[in-house]
Structures are given as structure tokens and as C-alpha cells.
C-alpha positions in Angstrom: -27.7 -26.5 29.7 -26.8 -29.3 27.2 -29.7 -31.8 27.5 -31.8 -30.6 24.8 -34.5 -28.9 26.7 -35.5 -25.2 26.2 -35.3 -23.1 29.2 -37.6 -20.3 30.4 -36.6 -16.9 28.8 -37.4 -13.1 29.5 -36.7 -10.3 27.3 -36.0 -6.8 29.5 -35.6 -3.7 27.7 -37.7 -0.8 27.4 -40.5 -1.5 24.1 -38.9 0.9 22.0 -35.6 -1.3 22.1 -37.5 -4.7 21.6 -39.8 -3.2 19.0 -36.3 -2.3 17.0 -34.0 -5.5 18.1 -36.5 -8.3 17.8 -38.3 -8.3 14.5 -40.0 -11.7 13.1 -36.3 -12.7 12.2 -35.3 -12.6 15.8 -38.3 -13.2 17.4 -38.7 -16.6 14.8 -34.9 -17.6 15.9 -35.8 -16.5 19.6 -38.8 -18.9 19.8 -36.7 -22.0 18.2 -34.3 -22.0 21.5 -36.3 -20.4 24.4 -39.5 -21.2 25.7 -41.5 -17.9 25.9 -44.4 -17.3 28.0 -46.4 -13.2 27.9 -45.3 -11.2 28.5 -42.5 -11.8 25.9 -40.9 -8.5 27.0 -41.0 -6.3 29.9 -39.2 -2.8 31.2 -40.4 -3.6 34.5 -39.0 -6.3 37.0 -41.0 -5.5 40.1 -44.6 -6.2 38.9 -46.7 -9.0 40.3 -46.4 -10.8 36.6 -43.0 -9.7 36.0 -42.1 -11.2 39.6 -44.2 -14.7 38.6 -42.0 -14.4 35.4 -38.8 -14.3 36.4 -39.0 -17.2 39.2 -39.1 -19.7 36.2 -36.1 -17.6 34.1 -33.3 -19.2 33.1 -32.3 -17.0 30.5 -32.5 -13.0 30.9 -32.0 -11.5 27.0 -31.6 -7.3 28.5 -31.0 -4.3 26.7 -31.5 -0.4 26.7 -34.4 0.3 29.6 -33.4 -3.0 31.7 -33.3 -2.2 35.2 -30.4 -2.8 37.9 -30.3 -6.4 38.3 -30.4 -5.5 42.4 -29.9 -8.5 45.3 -33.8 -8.0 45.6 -34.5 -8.7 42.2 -32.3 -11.6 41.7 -33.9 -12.8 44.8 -36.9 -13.7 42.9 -35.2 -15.6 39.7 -33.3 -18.4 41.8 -33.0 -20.4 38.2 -31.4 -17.0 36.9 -28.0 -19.1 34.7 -27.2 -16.3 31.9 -27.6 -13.0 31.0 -27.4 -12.0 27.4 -27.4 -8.1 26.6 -28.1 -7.1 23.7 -26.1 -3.6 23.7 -22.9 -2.4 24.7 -21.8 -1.7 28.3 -23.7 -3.7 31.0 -22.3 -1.3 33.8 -26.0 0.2 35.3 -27.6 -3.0 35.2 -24.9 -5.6 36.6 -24.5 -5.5 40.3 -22.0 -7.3 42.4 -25.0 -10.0 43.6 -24.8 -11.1 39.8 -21.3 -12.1 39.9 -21.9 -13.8 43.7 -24.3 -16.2 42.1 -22.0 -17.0 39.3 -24.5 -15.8 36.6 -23.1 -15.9 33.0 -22.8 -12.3 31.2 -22.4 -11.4 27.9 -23.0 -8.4 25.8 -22.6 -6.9 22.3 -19.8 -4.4 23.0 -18.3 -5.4 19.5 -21.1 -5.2 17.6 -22.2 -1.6 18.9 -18.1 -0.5 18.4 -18.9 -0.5 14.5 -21.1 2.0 14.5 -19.2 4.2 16.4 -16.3 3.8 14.6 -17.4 4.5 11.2 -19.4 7.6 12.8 -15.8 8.3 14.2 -14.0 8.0 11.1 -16.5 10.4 9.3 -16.0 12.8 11.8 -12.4 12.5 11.5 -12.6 13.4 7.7 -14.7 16.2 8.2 -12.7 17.6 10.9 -10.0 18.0 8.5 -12.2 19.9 5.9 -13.3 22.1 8.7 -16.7 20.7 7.2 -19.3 21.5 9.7 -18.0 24.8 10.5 -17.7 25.9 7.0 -21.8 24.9 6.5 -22.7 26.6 9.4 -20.3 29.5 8.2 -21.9 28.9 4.7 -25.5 29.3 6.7 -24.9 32.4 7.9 -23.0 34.5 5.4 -24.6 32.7 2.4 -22.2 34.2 -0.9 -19.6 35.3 1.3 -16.7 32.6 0.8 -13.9 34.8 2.5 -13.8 32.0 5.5 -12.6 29.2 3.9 -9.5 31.3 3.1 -9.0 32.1 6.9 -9.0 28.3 7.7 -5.9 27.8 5.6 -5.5 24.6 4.7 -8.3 21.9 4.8 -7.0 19.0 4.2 -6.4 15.1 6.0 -3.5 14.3 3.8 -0.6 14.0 6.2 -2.8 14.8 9.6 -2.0 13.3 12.7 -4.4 11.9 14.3 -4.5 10.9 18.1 -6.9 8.1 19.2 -6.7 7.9 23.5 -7.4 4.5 24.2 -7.3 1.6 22.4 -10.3 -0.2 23.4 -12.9 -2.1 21.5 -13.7 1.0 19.5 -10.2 2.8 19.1 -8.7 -0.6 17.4 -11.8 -0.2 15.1 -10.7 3.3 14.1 -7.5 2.5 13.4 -8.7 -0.1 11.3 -10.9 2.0 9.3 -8.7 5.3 9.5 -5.8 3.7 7.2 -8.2 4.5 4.2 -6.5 8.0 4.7 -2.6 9.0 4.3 -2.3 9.9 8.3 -0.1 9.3 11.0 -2.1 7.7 13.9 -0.6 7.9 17.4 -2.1 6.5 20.3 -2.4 6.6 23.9 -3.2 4.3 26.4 -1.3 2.7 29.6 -2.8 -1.3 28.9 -2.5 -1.2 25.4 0.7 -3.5 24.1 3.0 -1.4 21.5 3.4 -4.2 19.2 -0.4 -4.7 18.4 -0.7 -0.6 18.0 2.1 -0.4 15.4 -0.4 -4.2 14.0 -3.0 -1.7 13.6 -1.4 0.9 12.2 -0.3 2.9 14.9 2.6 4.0 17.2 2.2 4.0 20.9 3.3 6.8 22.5 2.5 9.0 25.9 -0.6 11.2 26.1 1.2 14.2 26.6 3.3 13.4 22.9 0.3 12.5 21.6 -1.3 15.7 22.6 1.1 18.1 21.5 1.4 16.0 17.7 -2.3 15.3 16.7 -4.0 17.6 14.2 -7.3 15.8 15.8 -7.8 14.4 19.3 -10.2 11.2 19.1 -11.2 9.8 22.4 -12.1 6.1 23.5 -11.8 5.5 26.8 -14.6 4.1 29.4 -16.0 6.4 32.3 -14.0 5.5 35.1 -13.0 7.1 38.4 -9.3 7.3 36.9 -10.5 8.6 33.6 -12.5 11.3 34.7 -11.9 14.5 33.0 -8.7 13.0 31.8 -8.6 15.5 29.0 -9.1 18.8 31.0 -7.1 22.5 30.8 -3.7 21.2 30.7 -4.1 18.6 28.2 -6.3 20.6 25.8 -3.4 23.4 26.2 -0.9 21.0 24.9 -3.3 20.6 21.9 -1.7 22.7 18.8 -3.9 25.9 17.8 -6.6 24.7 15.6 -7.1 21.0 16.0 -10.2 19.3 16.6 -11.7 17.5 19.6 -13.8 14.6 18.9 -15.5 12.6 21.7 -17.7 9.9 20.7 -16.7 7.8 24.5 -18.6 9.5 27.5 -18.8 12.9 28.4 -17.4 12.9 31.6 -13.6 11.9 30.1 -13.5 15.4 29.1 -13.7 18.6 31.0 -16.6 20.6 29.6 -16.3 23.7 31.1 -12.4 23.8 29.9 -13.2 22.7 26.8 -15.8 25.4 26.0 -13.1 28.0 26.8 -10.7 26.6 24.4 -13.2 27.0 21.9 -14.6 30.3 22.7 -11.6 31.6 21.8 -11.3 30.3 18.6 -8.2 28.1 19.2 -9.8 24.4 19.4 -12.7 23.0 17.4 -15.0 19.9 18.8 -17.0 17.9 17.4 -18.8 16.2 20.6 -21.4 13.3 20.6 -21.2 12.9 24.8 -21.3 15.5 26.8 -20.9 16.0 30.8 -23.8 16.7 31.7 -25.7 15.3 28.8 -27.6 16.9 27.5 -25.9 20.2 28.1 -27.8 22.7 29.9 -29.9 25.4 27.3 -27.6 28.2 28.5 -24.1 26.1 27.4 -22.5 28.3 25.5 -20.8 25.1 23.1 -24.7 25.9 21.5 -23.9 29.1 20.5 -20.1 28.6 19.4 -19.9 28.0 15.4 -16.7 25.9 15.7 -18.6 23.2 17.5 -20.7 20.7 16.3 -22.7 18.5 18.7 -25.0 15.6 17.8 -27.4 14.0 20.2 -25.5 11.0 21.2 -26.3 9.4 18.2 -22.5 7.5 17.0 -23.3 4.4 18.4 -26.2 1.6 16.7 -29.5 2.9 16.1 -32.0 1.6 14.2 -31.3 -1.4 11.8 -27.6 -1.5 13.7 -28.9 -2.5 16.5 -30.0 -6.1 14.9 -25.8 -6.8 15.0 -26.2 -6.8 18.7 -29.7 -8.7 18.8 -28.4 -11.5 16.6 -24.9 -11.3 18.3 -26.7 -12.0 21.9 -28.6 -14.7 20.3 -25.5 -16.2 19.1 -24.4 -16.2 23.0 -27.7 -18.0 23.7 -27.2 -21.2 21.3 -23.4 -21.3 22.6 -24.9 -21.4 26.1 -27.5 -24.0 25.2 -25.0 -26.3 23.3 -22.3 -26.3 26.3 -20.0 -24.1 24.0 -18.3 -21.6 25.7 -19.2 -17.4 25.2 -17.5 -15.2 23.0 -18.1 -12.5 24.9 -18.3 -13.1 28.4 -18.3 -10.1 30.7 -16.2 -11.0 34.0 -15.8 -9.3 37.2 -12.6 -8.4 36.7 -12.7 -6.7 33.4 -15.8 -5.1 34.5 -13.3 -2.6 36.7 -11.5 -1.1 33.6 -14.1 -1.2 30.9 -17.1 0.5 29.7 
């Protein structure tokens, strides 16, 4: 689309999303290269209006809350050209009828990686301090200091620190992790050795890796092959007392073997994902102090989230000035990524 006009656009994501993505900023910049008709937004695509609205759409801007792009719903939105998602992982939205018709696909996978790197990289640290174990110790037996004595040391000078997979977000962690004196190893079957050891780290097999690291980082995508890739074997080659950090998808990690490691006091975790998520109430990983989980909160939230906004809009004026995407999303690398 390089002849100046302004196509039809449709934002789809659920209204908390748009009301946090597209401020005046990005609603201003939005306006200036799309022409926008009400509804401006929608979470639904099988409305009446919504219907009317997409068989004039060029341009689909989707985030958090859009629906599966199904052969039905495409069928209405025969000028359908581009999809630009404003979030990570386009996987429960992008069907294989998308990539029949040839529809461009970007997202923001980049731009949400940040976030969940430097919440990694934080979590790293404190893993070394044994930091949210020691407040929740601290909570509970108040003047009683005796436990940090039991933890030996707590230190990250000189830690190992294994990162499976080095995707979009594990090659931002080892970016960000050489602010510490640590030896990174990493562990994945695509990843070239040369750009590791560029990053800062040394390739090596899962099983090495496993039986070296201090803390366990995981960044892989939920695939069929990656599936409780970290399950009783592999957390029994972990050394007594490292950490577990999983900040990737639940489902890479077997829950149930997991909690037992804990339970006995030999592993900690620090888990963002979990398989299910949310746990059920009766999980014991609630009750254990030497876990800590958060509610799926690493990756962008709140002001983040405008990286991805602005990022997708970026897509948009490449698109409209015959330049090609930065971050096109193709079939093929749709089968081994997030």
C-alpha cells in the first residue's frame, strides 16, 4: 500500500489493553496513518457491527483479548493485508487460513522480551541472596536471625548461571546479566556457539548445564518438544540448593516434580508461569517458604506495554510506505517459537 491513501483500520484487543496501549500519543499517531471508523476498538469479531467493520479492514492492529483469527472470520475481511500485534506471541490468535491468504504478521516479541529480562535479571540476584526466602523467613520468626546462617553463603559473585534457551529473551539476559561476576552457560540445540560466547556465554549441553548452574533460568517457547523439558531427571542433576527460575511458560517445567524437589528443601523456585496457571488453592508450592511465585507478572504491564503499541505502529508506517517489516512473523518460524 504505497499510493498515499489511508486504509481502513480496526483495533482488537480486549478495552483494558487499548485503554493502556493507545493513549492520545498513540491514538493521535494512529489517526495520522489509518482511517478509523467506531467503533475504534473491539474484543468482539462476530457482532453485526464488528462483521460490517471488518469487511472494509485493511489493517488489523490486535493485542491481549483478540480472538482466533478462524477461516470464518477472515471470511468476512476479504481486504484483510496486515496484521500488526501489539504484544508478544501471536500463537492463539493466528490460524493456518492467515498464512493461506498471505496476510502480513508482525508482532512486538522484542519489545515485551525487555521486560522480562530485567524482571529475570532481578530475580537472578535475589536468588543468590536467598532474598525472598530470608523475608518470608524474616516474616515469620521476626528477631530470630539464626537462618541466614543455615543458608551459608549468599552471594552471586562467582555463580553459575544456566539460561535454557537462547531466544529473544535469553540473549537479553545475557546481555543484562554481565553486570554481575558470573559464569553463564547455556543450553539450546538452534542456538550457534559463536554468538553465545558474543553474548557472554558458553554453549554447552543441558545435562552440563544442569549439573554446573547455581541457578536454572528458563526461556524456551511451549512446544510439543518442550514440554516438561525440565522434569525429575533434569531437576535431579540440579546441585543441592540452586534456584529455579521460570519466567517462559509453565508447561516447560514439570510442576508436580518440581514441588517435590522443593518440599524437601533441596531446590528453591522462584516461578512466574505455572502449569496449570494459576495453580490450584490446594498446591502445596503456596505453602512452601523456599518458593516465591508471582502472578505472571515479568513480562510488560502498564506503561511497558506502550514499547509494543509504538513498535506495532512503527510496522504500520513501514507497511504503508512499501518498506519491508522488522518483525514479520512467518509460517515457518511460527513452528519453533513462542
Amino acid at each position: 500500500m504505497t499510493d498515499g491513501r489511508r486504509p481502513h483500520a480496526l483495533v482488537v484487543m480486549d478495552p483494558a489493553s487499548f485503554r493502556v496501549q493507545f493513549r492520545e500519543p498513540q491514538l493521535r499517531r494512529l489517526r495520522s496513518l489509518v482511517q478509523l471508523t467506531e467503533p475504534i476498538s473491539t474484543d468482539h469479531l462476530d457482532t453485526p457491527e464488528a462483521r460490517r467493520r471488518l469487511r472494509q479492514v485493511e489493517v488489523l492492529l490486535t493485542s491481549w483479548g483478540c480472538p482466533p483469527l478462524t477461516a470464518e472470520r477472515l471470511a468476512d475481511a476479504p481486504m484483510l493485508r496486515a496484521i500488526f500485534h501489539c504484544a508478544g506471541s501471536v500463537r492463539t490468535i493466528v490460524t493456518d487460513q492467515v498464512w493461506r491468504r498471505g496476510i502480513l504478521v508482525t508482532n512486538a516479541a522484542d519489545e515485551n522480551a525487555i521486560a522480562v529480562a530485567e524482571f529475570t535479571l532481578a530475580a537472578v540476584i535475589f536468588a543468590g541472596k536467598k532474598a525472598p526466602f530470608l523475608a518470608q523467613d524474616a516474616r515469620e520468626h521476626r528477631a530470630d536471625r539464626s537462618y541466614t546462617s543455615q543458608r551459608g553463603e549468599l552471594s552471586n559473585r562467582g555463580r553459575t548461571i544456566g539460561v535454557v534457551g537462547f531466544s529473544r529473551v535469553g540473549r537479553r539476559v545475557l546481555k543484562l546479566l554481565r553486570v554481575l561476576e558470573v559464569d553463564i552457560l547455556v543450553a539450546d540445540p538452534y542456538a550457534d556457539s559463536a554468538e553465545v560466547a558474543a553474548a557472554g556465554g558458553r554453549l554447552v549441553e543441558l545435562r552440563a548445564l544442569l549439573r554446573a548452574c547455581d541457578v536454572l533460568t528458563l526461556h524456551v517457547p511451549a512446544l510439543p518438544s518442550t514440554r516438561q523439558l525440565i522434569g525429575t531427571e533434569e531437576l535431579g542433576l540440579l546441585r543441592d540448593g540452586a534456584t529455579v527460575i521460570n519466567t517462559a511458560r509453565g508447561a516447560v517445567l514439570d510442576t508436580a516434580a518440581l514441588e517435590r524437589e522443593c518440599a524437601s528443601g533441596r531446590l528453591d523456585a522462584m516461578l512466574d508461569v505455572t502449569d496449570p496457571e494459576p495453580l490450584p488453592p490446594e498446591s502445596g508450592l503456596y505453602d512452601l517458604p523456599n518458593v516465591m511465585l508471582t502472578p505472571h507478572v515479568a513480562g510488560s504491564l502498564g506503561s511497558e506495554t506502550l514499547r509494543m503499541s509504538e513498535s506495532a505502529l512503527d510496522e504500520l508506517e513501514r507497511y504503508l510506505s512499501g518498506q519491508p517489516p522488522r518483525a514479520a512473523v512467518t509460517a515457518d518460524a511460527f513452528e519453533v517459537s513462542a
